[in-house]
N, C-alpha and C positions, 0 to 999 in steps of 0.2 A: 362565632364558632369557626375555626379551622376547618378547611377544607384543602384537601389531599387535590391539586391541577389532575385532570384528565390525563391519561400517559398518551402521547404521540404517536403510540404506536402499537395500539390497543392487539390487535390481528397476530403481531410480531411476539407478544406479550403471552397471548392464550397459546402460542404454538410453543411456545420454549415450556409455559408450564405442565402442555402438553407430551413434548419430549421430555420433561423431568421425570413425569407419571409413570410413561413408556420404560423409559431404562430404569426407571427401579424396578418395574415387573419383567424385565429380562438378564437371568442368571448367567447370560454370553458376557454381560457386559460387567467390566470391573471400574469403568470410570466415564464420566463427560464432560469436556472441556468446551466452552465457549469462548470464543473470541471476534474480535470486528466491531461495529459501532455499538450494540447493543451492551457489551462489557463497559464502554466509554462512556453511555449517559448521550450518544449521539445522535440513536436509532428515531429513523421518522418512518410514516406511510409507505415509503420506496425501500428500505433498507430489509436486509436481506437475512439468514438465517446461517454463523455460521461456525461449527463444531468440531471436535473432536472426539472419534468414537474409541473408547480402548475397548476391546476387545481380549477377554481373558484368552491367551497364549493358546490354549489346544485347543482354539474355535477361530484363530483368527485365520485359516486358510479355508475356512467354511463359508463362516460369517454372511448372509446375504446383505448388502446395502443396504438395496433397493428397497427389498420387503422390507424390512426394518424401518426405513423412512418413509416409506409408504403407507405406512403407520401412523403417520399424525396426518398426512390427507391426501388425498388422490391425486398422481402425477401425472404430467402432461410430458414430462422429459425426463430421463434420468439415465445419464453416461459418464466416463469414465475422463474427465477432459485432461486437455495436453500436461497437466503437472502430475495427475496418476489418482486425482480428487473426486468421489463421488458429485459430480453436479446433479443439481437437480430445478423440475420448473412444479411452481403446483397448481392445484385445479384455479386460485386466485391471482397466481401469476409471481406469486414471491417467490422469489430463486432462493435455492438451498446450497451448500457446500460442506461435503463429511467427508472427510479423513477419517478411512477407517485404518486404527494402527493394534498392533498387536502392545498391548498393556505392559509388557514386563519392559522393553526398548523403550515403546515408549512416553510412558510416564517418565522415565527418566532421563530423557530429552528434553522435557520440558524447563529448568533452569537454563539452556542455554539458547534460549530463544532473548535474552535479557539483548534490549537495543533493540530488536526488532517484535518484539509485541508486549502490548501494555497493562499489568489487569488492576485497575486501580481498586478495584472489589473483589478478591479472592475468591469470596465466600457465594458471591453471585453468579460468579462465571463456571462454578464448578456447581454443576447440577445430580452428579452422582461419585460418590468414593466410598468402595465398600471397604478399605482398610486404611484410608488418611494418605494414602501417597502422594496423591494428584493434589490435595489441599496442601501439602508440604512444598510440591514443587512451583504450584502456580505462586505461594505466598511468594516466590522467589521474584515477579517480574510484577510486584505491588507497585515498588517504586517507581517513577519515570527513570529512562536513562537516556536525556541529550545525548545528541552527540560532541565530538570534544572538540571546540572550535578549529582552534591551529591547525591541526594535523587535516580534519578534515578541511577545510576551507584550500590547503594544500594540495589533496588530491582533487575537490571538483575542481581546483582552476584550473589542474593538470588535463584532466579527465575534457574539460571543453574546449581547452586548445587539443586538444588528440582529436574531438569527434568533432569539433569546428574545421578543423582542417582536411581531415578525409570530405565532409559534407564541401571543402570550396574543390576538393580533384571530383567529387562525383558529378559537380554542376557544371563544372568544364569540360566533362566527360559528355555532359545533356543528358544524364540520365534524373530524366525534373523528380518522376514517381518515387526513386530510390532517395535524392534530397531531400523531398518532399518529407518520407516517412524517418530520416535520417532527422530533422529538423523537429518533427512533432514530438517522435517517440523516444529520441536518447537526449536531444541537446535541450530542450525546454525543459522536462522532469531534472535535466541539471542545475540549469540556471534557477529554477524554481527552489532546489535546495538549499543554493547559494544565499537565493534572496534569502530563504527562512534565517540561517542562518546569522546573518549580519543583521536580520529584524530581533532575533529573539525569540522567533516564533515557530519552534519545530514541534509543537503534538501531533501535527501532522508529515510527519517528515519523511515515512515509508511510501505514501502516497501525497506530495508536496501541491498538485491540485486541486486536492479536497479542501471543501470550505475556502476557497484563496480569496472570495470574495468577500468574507466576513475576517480575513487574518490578514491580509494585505493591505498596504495602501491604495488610492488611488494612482498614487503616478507608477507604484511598482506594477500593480494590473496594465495599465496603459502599455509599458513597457512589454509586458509579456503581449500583448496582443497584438500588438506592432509587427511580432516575428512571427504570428499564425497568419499563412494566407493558403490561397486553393493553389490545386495542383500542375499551376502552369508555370512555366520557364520565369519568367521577367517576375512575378509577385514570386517565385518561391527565393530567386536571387535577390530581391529587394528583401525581403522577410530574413532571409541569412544574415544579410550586412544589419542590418536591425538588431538582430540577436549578437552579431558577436560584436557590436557595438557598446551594449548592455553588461555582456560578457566580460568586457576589457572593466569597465566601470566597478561592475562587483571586485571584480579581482583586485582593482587598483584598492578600492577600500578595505579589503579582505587584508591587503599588504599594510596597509595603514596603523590597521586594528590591530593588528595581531603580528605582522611583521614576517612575513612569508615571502619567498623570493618569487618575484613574477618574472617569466623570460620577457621584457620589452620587445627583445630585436624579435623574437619572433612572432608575439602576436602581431606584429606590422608586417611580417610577413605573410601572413594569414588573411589578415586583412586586405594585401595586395592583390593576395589571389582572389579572395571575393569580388573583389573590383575589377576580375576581369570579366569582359563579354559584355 
């Protein structure tokens, strides 16, 4: 007899069919959209909960969040964080994130999110539409949409020679903390796109860290690891030359493939400056 695997993510599961309960017995709400790993089929133990509230128009300058999410279990956190996003922590420790948007705008926002979110199950990720809108718009970002090699493979090379370069004046400046987070937080997430790219492997391409372990090669991971080190002068200037070592490599294949023009003379200049001090 068939047997239905255990879901991964049993906790995650009772709470979304808990929030489907919720917003059908709230006449505020005209719609709820889901999005994040649990639309994807990705969600584990650790993953998180995370939404879109419409809110019918002559309630959405009312609308309480809080209460509202505090509805499916007792919070331990719940503020407004730096994108303008209901965050929230709960009595188990699963973190929450609701947009709450006003229905009429934004439902139909939602086709132009295509490229940047993905609902491979329409019918799953939309847990309330009291008139078909939201199931009209989400059908819109069913598809995958890769991005388009050429063009982009053109802009990150662009993109890593511009923030490789500021990264080799900030280290000869010695300011290590400002390379340091120059290094992690803009030039890695680049190079990481790059790789996807020339792998074939962009499902995760918004977030190019996620899973790299199980989408990556080994020597590509090696690669990127080479260019993370701690926050001091001498490993954060070796971890640079490392990365735009890697940098020049993608690029050069990038040009290969696809036939983009790389500046030569100046990624050697770039590289000369890394090489100083």
């Amino acid at each position: 007899m068939h047997r239905t695997p255990p879901s991964p993510c049993p906790a995650l599961d009772r709470r979304i069919a808990h929030l489907r309960e919720l917003a059908a017995a709230e006449p505020r709400l005209e719609g709820v959209l889901l999005y994040g790993s649990w639309t994807l089929g990705e969600a584990d133990a650790h993953s998180d909960i995370e939404a879109y509230l419409y809110v019918r128009d002559e309630y959405a300058d009312t609308f309480d969040g809080p209460e509202f999410v505090g509805r499916l279990a007792p919070l331990k956190l719940a503020y407004t964080n730096m994108y303008g996003i209901l965050a929230v922590v709960f009595d188990d420790l699963m973190r929450g994130e609701f947009h709450i948007v006003a229905a009429g705008p934004g439902i139909d926002e939602v086709p132009t999110w295509r490229g940047m979110v993905h609902l491979p199950d329409p019918g799953a990720a939309v847990l309330l539409d009291r008139d078909g809108r939201l199931t009209a718009a989400a059908r819109r970002l069913a598809d995958p949409c890769p991005p388009e090699p050429g063009p982009t493979a053109l802009q990150l090379t662009g993109e890593l020679a511009n923030w490789t370069l500021m990264l080799a004046h900030v280290l000869n400046r010695g300011e290590t903390a400002r390379a340091h987070a120059l290094l992690h937080s803009v030039v890695a997430p680049l190079q990481l796109q790059l790789c996807r790219l020339l792998r074939g492997s962009t499902a995760h391409w918004l977030t190019p860290s996620r899973a790299l372990e199980q989408d990556l090669s080994a020597a590509d991971r090696d690669r990127y690891t080479a260019m993370t080190a701690p926050a001091v002068l001498p490993a954060v200037r070796t971890a640079a030359r490392a990365g735009w070592r890697w940098s020049r490599e993608l690029a050069a294949e990038a040009s290969a493939r696809w036939g983009i023009e790389v500046p030569v003379t100046l990624h050697e200049e770039i590289g000369a400056l890394l090489d100083r001090g």
